[in-house]
C-alpha positions as CSV (number, residue, x, y, z in Angstrom):
1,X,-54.8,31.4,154.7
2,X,-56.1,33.2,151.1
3,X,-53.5,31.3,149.3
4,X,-52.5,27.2,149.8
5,X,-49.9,25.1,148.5
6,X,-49.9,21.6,147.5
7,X,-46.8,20.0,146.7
8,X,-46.6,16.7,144.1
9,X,-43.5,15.1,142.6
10,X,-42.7,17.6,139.6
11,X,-44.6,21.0,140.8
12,X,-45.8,23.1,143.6
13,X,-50.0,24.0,143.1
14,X,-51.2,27.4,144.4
15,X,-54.2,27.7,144.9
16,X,-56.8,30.3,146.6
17,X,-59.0,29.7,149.1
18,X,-62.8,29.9,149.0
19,X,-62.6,33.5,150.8
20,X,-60.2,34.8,148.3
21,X,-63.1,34.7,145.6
22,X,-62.1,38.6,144.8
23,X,-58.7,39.7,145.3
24,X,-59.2,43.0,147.5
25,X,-56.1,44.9,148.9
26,X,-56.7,43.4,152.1
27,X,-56.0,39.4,150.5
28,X,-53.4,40.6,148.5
29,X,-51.3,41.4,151.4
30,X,-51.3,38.0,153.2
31,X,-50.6,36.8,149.2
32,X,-47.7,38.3,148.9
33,X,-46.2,36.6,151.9
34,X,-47.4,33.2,150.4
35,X,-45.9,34.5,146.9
36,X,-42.0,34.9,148.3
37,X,-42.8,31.7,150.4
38,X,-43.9,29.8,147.3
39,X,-40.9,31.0,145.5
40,X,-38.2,30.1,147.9
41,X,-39.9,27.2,148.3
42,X,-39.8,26.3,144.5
43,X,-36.0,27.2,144.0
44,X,-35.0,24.7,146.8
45,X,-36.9,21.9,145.3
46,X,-36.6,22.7,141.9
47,X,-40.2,22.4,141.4
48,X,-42.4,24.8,138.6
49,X,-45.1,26.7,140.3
50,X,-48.8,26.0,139.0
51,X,-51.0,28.8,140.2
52,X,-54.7,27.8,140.0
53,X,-57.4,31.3,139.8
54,X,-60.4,29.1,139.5
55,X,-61.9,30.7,142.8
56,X,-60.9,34.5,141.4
57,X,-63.4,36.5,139.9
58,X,-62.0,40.1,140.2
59,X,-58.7,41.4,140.7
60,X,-57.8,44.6,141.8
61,X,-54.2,46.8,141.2
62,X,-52.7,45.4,144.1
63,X,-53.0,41.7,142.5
64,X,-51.7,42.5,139.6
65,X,-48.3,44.5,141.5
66,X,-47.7,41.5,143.2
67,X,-47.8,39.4,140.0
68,X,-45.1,41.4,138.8
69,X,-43.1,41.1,141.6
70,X,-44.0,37.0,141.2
71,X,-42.5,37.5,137.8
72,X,-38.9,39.3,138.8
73,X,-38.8,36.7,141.3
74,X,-39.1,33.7,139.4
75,X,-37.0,35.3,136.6
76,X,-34.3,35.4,138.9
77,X,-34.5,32.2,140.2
78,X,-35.3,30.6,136.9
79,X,-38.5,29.4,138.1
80,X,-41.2,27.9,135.4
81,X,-44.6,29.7,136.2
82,X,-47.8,28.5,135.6
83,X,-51.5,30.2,135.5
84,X,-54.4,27.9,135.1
85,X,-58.2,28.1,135.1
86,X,-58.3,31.7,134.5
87,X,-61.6,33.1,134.1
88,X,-61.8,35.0,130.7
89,X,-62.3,38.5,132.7
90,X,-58.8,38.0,134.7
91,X,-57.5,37.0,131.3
92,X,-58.4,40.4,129.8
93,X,-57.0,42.4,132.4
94,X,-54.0,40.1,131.9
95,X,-53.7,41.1,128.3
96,X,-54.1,44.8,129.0
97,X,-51.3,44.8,131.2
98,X,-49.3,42.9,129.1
99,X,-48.5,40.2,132.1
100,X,-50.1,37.0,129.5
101,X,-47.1,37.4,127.7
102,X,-44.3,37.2,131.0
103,X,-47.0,33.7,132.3
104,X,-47.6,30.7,130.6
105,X,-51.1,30.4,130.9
106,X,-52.5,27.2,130.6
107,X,-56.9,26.1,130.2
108,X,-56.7,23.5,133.4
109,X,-54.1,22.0,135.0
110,X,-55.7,18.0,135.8
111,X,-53.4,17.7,138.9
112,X,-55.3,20.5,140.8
113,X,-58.1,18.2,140.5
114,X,-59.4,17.2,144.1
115,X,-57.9,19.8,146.2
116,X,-59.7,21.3,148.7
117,X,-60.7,25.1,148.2
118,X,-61.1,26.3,151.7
């Protein structure tokens, strides 16, 4: 599985797995499975959503679609979602497409700490 959950008292962590080091086309598909899963998974539990990209280096188009289709569904759940550790390349491409500005993007996150990254 490219993308993991960990669950804690106030927050759902996302994280991606050793093997999703770039985001291809090919990853981004099983993603966006995890993505609605994550989701549903927030609203029942009230939880926010931390997604950690400390693993990404590159992201293609396809990443960034299923973003925006994280952001209309969390807007219409009222979810609060979070992007941490985001490497200043994935930031810039971030910026271009306007999506920093829908994300809270936050430096680290210190209760990602210890998880596993395969």
């Amino acid at each position: 599985m490219v993308l993991r959950f960990h669950e804690t008292d106030d927050k759902i962590n996302a994280f991606f797995s050793t093997e999703a080091t770039t985001l291809d086309d090919a990853r981004v598909q099983e993603i966006g499975s995890g993505i609605l899963s994550l989701c549903n998974l927030a609203a029942s539990t009230a939880k926010r959503i931390v997604i950690d990209f400390r693993s990404i280096g590159w992201m293609s188009s396809a990443m960034i679609g299923e973003l925006v289709l994280l952001n209309k569904a969390a807007k219409s759940q009222r979810l609060d979602v979070r992007l941490t550790n985001v490497a200043p390349n994935i930031l810039e491409v971030l910026k271009i497409t306007r999506l920093h500005k829908v994300f809270r993007i936050d430096d680290d996150d210190p209760g990602l700490t210890g998880i596993p990254s395969t």
